[in-house]
N, C-alpha and C positions, 0 to 999 in steps of 0.2 A: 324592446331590447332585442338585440341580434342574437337569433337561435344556432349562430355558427359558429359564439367565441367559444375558446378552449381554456378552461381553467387550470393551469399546471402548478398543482399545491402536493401533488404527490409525486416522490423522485424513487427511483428504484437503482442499486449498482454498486459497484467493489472495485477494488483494485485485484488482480487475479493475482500476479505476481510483478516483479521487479527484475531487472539486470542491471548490473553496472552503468548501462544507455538509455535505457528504456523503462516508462512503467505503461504496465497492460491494464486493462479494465475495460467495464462495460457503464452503460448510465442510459435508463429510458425513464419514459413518463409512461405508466400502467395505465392511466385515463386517456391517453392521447400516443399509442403505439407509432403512430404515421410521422407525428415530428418528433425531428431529431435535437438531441441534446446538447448541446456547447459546455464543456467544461475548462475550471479554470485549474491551474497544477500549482502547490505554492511545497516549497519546503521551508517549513517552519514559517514562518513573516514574508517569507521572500515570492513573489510574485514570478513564477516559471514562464508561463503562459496558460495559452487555450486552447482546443483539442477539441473537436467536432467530432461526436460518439457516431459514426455512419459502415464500418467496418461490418460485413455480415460475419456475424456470430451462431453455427449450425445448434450449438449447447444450447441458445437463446430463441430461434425462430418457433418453435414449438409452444414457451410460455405465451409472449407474446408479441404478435406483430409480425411486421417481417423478420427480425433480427438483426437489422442492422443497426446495432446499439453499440459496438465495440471501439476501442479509440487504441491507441499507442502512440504513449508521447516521449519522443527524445530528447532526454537530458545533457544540455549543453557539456561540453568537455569542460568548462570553468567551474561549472556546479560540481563537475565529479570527484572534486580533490578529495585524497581520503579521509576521508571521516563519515559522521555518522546522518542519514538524510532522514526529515521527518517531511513526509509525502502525505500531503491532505488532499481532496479534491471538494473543489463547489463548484454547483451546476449553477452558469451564469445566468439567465434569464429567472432566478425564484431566489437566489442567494442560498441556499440550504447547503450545507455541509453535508456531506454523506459518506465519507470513507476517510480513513488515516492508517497511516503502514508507516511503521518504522523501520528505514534502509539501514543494516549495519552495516560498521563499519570495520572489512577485514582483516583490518592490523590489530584494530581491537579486539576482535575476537580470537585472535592467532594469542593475545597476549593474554585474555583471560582464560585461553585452555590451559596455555604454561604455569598461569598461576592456580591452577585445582588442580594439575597433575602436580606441582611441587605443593599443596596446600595436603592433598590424598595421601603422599612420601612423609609429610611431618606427621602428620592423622597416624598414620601405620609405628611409622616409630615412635609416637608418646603413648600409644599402646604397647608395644613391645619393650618400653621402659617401664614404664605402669606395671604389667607384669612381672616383669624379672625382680623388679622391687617389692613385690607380694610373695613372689615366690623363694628371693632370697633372703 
């Protein structure tokens, strides 16, 4: 047997954060620091692409390897329509799943503040009717 194959059963990595264009993340292999990772970007079913984690990462050179684990992948402006994006990542060469983020979506969320601020205004007043009918 060849004492130089690399077995990659183990995947390490996150999505850090999101923008309206972009999601950030990192994705290494802890048994094998030197090669780099390919990932694939799906929201929900949908097949984004793939994203080559090779980005030095200073947060990350320290654990291990070099750090250059880091990726950013650009979300198409057809993808971006508003709503709500469910952001999963699998590292293509082992198929393994390793992260999911749910992107809101800002109209919904503008619309669910309006509904707990008017939901908190009824709250208050079925209180302050509750009382006055105790009290009168």
């Amino acid at each position: 047997m060849a004492e130089n194959v690399i077995v990659l059963s183990r995947i390490k990595g996150a999505i850090d954060y999101f923008l309206a264009d972009r999601v950030v993340g990192w994705c290494c292999y802890p048994d094998a620091p030197l090669v780099r990772a390919e990932i694939r970007v799906f929201d929900g079913l949908n097949d984004l692409g793939t994203v080559e984690c090779d980005r030095f990462r200073d947060d990350l050179s320290a654990d291990v390897g070099s750090g250059h684990f880091g990726f950013e992948f650009a979300i198409s402006p057809f993808i971006r329509e508003p709503r709500r994006l469910v952001i999963s990542l699998q590292e293509c060469r082992t198929g393994i799943w390793f992260a999911r983020r749910i992107v809101p979506d800002p109209a919904l969320d503008a619309k669910i503040s309006r509904m707990e601020h008017i939901l908190g205004e009824f709250d208050s007043e079925l209180h302050r009717l509750m009382r006055d009918s105790v009290e009168g």
